[in-house]
N, C-alpha and C positions, 0 to 999 in steps of 0.2 A: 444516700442512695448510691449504689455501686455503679458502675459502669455500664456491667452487663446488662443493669437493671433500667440504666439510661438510656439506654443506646440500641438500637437493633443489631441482631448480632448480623455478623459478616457472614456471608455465606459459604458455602466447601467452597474451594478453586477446583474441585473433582465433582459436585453437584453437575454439572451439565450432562457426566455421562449417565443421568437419570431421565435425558432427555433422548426418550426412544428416534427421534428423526436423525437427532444428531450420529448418536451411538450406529444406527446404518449408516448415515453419508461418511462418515470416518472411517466403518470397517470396509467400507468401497474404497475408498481410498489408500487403506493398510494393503491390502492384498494385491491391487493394480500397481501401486509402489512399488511392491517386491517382485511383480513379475518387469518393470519398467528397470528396477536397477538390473536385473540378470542380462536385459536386453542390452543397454549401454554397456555394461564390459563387456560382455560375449563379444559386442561390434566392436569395442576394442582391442579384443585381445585378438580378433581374428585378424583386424587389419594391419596390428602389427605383427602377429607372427609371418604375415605373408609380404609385406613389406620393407619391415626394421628401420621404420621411418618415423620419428615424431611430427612430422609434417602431415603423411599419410591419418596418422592418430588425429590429431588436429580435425582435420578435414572431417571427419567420422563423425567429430563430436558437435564439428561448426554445421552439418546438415541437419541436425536436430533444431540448430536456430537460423537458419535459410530461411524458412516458409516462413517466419513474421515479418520479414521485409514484403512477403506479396497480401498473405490473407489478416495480417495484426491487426489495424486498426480497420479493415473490413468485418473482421469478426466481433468486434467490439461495437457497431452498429446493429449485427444481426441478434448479438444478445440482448441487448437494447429493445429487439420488437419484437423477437418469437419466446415462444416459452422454456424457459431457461433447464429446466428439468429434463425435457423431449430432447432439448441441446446435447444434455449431457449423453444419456443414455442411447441417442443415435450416433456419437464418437465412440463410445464404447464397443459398439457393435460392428463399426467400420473399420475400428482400431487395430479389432481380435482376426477382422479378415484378410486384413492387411501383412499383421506379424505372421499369420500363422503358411504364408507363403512365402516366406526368405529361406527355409533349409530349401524347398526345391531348387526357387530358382539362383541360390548363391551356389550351387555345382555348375552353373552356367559360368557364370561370371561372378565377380566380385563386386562389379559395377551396380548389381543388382541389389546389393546393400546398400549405396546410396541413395540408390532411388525410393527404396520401402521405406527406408529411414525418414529420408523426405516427407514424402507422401503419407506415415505416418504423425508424420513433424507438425504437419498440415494441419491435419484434422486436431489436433490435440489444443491449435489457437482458439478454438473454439469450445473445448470443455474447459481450459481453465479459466477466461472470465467466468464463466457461467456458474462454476463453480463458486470460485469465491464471492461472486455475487451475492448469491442466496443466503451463505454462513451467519452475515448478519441479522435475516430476517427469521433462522432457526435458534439463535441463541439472543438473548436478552442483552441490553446495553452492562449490567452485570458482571453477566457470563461469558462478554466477548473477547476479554483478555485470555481467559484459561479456554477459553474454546480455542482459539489461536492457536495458543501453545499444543492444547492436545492432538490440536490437526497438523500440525509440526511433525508432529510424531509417525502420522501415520505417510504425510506427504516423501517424506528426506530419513526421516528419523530408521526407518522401516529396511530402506534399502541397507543396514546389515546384513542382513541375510539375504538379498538378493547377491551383495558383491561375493560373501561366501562362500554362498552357492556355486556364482558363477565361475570365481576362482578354482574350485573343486573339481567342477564338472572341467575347468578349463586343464586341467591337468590329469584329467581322466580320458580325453579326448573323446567327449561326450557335449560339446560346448552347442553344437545346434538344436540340441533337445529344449536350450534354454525357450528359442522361442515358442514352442507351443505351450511351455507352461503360460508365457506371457498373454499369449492368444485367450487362455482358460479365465486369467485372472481380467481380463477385461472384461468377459462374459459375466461373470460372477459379478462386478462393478454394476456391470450395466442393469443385473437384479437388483440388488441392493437399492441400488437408485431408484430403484421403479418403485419399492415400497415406501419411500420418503416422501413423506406429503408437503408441496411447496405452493405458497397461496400463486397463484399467476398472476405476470406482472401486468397490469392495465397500460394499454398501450393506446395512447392516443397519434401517435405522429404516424403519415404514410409511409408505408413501408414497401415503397416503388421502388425502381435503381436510382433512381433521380432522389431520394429521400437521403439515398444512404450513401450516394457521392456527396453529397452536400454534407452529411455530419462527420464523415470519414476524420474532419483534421478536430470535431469538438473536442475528444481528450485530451489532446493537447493544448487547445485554447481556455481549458478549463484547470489543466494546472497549471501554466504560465499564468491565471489571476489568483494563483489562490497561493497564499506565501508557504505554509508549510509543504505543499505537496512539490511546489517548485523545489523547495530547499530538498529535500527528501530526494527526489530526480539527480537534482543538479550533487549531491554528496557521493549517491552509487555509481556515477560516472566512475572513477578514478579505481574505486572496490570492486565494481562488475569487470573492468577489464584489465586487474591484475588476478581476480578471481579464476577469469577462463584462459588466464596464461597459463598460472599453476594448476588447473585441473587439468589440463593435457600435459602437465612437466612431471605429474604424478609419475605416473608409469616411467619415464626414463628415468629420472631422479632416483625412482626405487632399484630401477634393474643397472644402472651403471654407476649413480654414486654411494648407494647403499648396497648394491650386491646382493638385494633381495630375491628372491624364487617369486613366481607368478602367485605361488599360494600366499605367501608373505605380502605380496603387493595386495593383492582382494582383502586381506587382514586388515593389513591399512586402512584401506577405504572400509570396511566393514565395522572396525574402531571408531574414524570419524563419525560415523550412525548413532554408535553407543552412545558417543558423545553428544552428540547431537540431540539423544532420547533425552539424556540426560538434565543437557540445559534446559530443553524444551518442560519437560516436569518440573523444573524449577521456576521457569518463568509460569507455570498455571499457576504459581501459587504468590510468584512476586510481580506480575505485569503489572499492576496498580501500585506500588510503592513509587513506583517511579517516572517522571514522565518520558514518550516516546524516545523524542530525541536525544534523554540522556542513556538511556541504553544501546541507541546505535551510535553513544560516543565509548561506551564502555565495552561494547563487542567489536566497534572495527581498532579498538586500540588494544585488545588483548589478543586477538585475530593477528595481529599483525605482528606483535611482537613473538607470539610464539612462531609463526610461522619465519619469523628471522632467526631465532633459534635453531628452526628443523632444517635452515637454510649450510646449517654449517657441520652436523651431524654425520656422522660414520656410521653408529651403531643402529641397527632397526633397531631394534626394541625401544631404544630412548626416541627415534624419529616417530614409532608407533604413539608413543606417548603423548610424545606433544600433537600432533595430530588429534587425537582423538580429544586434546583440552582445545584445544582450537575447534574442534566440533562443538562440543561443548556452550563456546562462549559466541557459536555461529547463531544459539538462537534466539536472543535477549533481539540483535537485528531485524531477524525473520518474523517474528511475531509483531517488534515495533513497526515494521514497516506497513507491515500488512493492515495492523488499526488505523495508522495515520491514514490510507487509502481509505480504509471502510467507516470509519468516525467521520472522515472530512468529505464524500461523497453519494449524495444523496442516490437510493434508490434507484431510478430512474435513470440516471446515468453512469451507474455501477463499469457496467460493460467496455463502455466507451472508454473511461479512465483509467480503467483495469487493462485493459489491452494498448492502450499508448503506452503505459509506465513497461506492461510486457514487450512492447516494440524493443522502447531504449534500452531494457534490459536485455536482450538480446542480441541489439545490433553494439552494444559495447561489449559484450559476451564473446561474441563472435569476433569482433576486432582484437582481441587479448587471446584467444584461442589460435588465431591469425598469427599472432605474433608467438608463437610457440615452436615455431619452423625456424626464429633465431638458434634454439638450442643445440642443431644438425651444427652450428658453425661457433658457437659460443657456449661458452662452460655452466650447465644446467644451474652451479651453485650460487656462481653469479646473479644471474637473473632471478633465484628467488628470491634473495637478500634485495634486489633493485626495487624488485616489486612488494614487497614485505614494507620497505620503507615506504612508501606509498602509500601502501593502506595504514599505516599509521599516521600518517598524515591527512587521510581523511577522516579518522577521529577526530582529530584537532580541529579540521572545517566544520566537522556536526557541531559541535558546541559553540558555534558561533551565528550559525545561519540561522535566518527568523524562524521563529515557528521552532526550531527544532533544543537549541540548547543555550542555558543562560551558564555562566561563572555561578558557582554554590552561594558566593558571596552576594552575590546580587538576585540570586533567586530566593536566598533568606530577608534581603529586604525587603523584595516586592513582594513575600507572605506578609511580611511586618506592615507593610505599607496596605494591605487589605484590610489586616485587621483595625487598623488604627486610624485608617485615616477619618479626618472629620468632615462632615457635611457640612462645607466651605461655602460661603456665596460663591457663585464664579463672579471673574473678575470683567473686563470690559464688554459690553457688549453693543455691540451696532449692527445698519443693515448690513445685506452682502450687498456686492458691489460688482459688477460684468468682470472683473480681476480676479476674484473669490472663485466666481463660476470657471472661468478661464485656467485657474490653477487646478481644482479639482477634476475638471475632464484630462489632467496631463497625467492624475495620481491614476485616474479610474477611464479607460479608454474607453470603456462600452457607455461612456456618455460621450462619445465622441458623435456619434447619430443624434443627437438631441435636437429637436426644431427650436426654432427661437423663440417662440408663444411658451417651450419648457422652459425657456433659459430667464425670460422675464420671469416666469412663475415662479423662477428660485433665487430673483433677486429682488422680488418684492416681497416674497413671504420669508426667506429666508435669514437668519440671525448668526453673525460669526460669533461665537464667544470664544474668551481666552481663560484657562483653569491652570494654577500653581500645581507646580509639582505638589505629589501630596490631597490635593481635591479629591472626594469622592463625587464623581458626575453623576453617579445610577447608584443605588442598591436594588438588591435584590426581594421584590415583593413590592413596590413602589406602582404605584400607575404613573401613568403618561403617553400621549400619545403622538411623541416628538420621537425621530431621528436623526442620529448623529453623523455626521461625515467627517473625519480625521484632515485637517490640512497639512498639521504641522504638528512635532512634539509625537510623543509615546505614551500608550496607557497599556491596565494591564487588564485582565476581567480574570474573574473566576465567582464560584459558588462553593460557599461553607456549606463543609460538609456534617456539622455540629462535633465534630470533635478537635474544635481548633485548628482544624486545615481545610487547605483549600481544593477543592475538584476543578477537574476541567479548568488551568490555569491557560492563557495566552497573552501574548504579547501583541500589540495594535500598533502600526504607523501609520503613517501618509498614506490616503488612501481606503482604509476601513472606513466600513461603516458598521455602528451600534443602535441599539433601541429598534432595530425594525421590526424584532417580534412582538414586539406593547405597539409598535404604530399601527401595523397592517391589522393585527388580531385581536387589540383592546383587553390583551392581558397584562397581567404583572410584569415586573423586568422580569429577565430571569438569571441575572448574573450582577453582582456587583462591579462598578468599574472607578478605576480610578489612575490620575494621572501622573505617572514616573517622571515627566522634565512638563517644564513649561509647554501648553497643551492647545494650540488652536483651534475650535470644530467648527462647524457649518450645523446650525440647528434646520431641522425641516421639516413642516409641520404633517403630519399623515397624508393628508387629500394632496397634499403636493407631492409625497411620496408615489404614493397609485398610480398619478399621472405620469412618474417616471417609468413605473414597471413594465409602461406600455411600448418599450425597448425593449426587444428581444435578449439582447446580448444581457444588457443589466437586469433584467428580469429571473435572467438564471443564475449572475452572479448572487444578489441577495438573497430569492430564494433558496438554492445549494446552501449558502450561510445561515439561512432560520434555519432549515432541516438539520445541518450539522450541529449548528448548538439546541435542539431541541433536542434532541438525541442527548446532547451529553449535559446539558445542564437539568433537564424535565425529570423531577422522581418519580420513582415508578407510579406512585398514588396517581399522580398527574397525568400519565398517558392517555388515559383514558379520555380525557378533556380534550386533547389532541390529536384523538383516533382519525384517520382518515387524513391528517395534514397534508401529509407531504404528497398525495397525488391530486385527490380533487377541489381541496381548498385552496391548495396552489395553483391548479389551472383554471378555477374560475376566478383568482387576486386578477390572472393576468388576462384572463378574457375580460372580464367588467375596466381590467386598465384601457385595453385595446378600443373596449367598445364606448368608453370616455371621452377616449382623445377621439376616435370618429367624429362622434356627436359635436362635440367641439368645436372640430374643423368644420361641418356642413353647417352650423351656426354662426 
């Protein structure tokens, strides 16, 4: 039997644009890009012609990311409880009325560009969780790589020809017509949108002011427990704000140490696009060969070194060059980061999480655009070789932080070590012990609320075991309905994908837990697991589980984690079993947990 004959074939990594929802919310997307980049240069080119300040540039570019320090993670509650679509398409339209009053009032003042800037800045915290929100729930677990990619294109990829453009018109001295194209293309966005059918999100939590000061800090609380996305956060520090140094050094760098004309500078940035198209079409077709974090160790380490190259350059056309490979290799990043978001966070709290990561993103953005007012007093070339080395250094932290990237060496054993390992007795087992308990609320703080009627509960029904490197604890397809709690030691999980490899691989420490989706729900495992070093767990039997979820805090950590690996471990045949999980099955796990412990206590 052949392969093709064995196997289901793979699907296009270009099949999605068969997907009429998608193909509109993308072509909304292409055309508001292009009227978004003509805006950004125009505002730049105006501020320094009238200027000749990289400081004044700076500033221009730093009020596009002002307003997330007030409405970021407010907006990320409000997408959380209104209808994410209405979201969008009412920014749209506020958007177009906004841009399309700066030629007036910027014969006023010049002042008056900050402030629409702003004010446009604003409203826009609010379409883009909302946006990427949804992508997930229009494209298939599948199709979510090369949807990524192809939304790349239209997001970043696109503004070629916005900078072009605006380059053009900027040397035809025609540069404020830009915005009313911008004004047009919002319009247009805002139809697009309105014909894209998005299921609406069920909203159970009040959506008072008192609701939504109280969740204001959840995305942050939600990736501070969750290891990949922390790693993910804590790598783009050091890359976001060498990023927004050099995106304001562009402009002087070109006109005083390359010597380039305005038109050649929009070329530049028009190049980085191509580039940018580029990668992006290549990652539709290769986002699945590889996993997340090794491609944001492979884009910010070729990022970084061309852009030290372009740091020592005299000639455009060779600076053009690298430029546009460094576009290029921007989007292996853009696409990884964005799955890591939408694979690791559930539905429901899309919004929240998506607007904290856009917080940080911003406020180190702005801290590196900040620092671009050195250039007035120190040697442009300087500082992009300082910062160049930097982001190469943040390659080298992706490949180490959990969650994100293992040594090749050691990510071919832990394949090896999936396949092969054998179903081991584990090794010592006894009760737990109020020590046991004591350790795991230090790994897992949201049992730090636990009443003491839980904590007996988990040391009488509870069982420490210890597993050799090497043990398989779970496979996949197995019943049982015990879960795991991590003390000590590493394991690994994943699910064979029948052609010898592994899907959905992750690394486990201190702290995780396994098996919840077979305890709560009485199905099969769904991932094989097995343990990399000597391996301590806390076994725990279901009905003692339930009684935990009656913790808010822990409640959402577990569930977020069923959701995330049912998404990525469940085949498609499977969903179907699963329809409905992740909103109403989960809020009645933790209503019947809730209404448990009640009953309990008045007994």
């Amino acid at each position: 039997m052949t392969a093709a004959a064995g196997l289901p074939a793979q699907p296009s990594p270009f099949g999605i644009l068969r997907n009429g929802r998608f193909v509109r919310l993308w072509t909304a997307q292409l055309v508001s890009t292009i009227g978004d980049a003509l805006t950004s240069l125009a505002a730049g080119i105006i501020v320094y012609e009238r200027t000749q300040s990289a400081l004044s540039v700076g500033l221009i570019l730093m009020a596009t990311a002002v307003p997330t320090l007030v409405f970021g993670l407010i907006a990320g509650v409000v997408v959380d409880r209104y209808d994410r679509k209405k979201i969008m398409i009412a920014a749209d339209i506020l958007r177009a009325a906004v841009v399309v009053t700066i030629p007036f009032l910027l014969t006023a003042s010049i002042v008056w560009l900050y402030i629409l800037v702003i004010v446009s800045a604003s409203i826009t915290q609010f379409f883009s969780p909302a946006n990427e929100s949804v992508l997930p729930e229009i494209a298939s677990e599948e199709e979510l790589g090369a949807a990524n990619a192809i939304m790349a294109i239209a997001q970043f990829g696109s503004t070629a020809i916005g900078f072009a453009a605006a380059g053009f018109l900027a040397s035809t001295k025609s540069i404020e017509a830009v915005f009313f194209v911008d004004a047009g293309t919002f319009l247009f966005s805002a139809l697009m949108i309105s014909l894209v059918k998005v299921d609406p999100l069920e909203v159970t939590e009040h959506a008072g002011i008192g609701s939504v000061i109280r969740d204001i800090g959840f995305g942050a609380k939600f990736i501070a427990k969750t290891p990949i996305l922390r790693s993910l956060n804590l790598v783009r520090v050091p890359v976001l704000l060498c990023f927004g140094l050099q995106n304001v050094l562009l402009l002087p760098f070109a006109l005083r140490a390359l010597h380039a004309t305005e038109f050649e500078y929009g070329l530049q940035e028009g190049l980085t696009s191509v580039g940018f198209v580029i990668g992006s079409l290549a990652m539709a077709r290769l986002a699945d060969r590889l996993r997340e974090g090794q491609w944001l160790v492979l884009s910010y380490t070729a990022m970084g070194l061309m852009s030290l190259v372009y740091s020592f350059q005299s000639s455009v056309w060779v600076a053009v060059s690298l430029i546009a490979v460094s576009g290029a290799m921007n989007a292996p990043s853009f696409v990884a980061g964005r799955l890591i978001n939408q694979r690791n966070t559930p539905r429901e709290m899309r919004g929240r999480v998506f607007s904290t990561s856009y917080v940080l993103r911003d406020v180190v953005y702005l801290s590196g655009m900040a620092l671009a007012g050195l250039a007035d007093v120190i040697d442009v070339r300087l500082l992009f070789m300082v910062s160049s080395i930097v982001v190469i250094g943040a390659g080298a932290l992706a490949a180490v932080l959990p969650g994100l990237g293992l040594p090749a060496a050691e990510w071919r054993r832990t394949m090896t070590l999936l396949r092969t390992a054998p179903r081991a007795a584990l090794g010592v087992t006894r009760p737990a012990t109020a020590a046991d308990i004591e350790a795991l609320g230090r790994h897992i703080p949201a049992l730090a609320g636990m009443a003491q009627r839980d904590r007996d509960a988990l040391v009488t029904r509870g069982r420490v075991l210890d597993a050799e490197a090497g043990t398989a604890i779970t496979r996949a397809g197995d019943t049982g309905d015990n879960a795991y709690f991590i003390l000590s030691g590493r394991l690994v999980a994943g699910r064979a994908s029948g052609e010898g490899q592994y899907q959905s691989l992750s690394s486990m420490g201190a702290g995780d837990v396994f098996g919840e989706i077979a305890a709560l729900t009485g199905s099969p495992r769904t991932a094989d697991v097995v343990a990399e070093e000597p391996t301590t767990l806390l076994e725990v039997p279901a009905e003692t589980l339930r009684r935990l979820m009656a913790l808010p805090d822990f409640s959402s950590l577990v569930l977020g984690k069923m959701q995330e690996r049912l998404t990525r471990t469940t085949s498609i045949g499977d969903l179907p079993r699963f329809g409905g999980f992740d909103q109403s099955m989960l809020r009645q796990m933790r209503e019947e947990s809730i209404s448990s412990t009640e009953e309990g206590e008045m007994a």
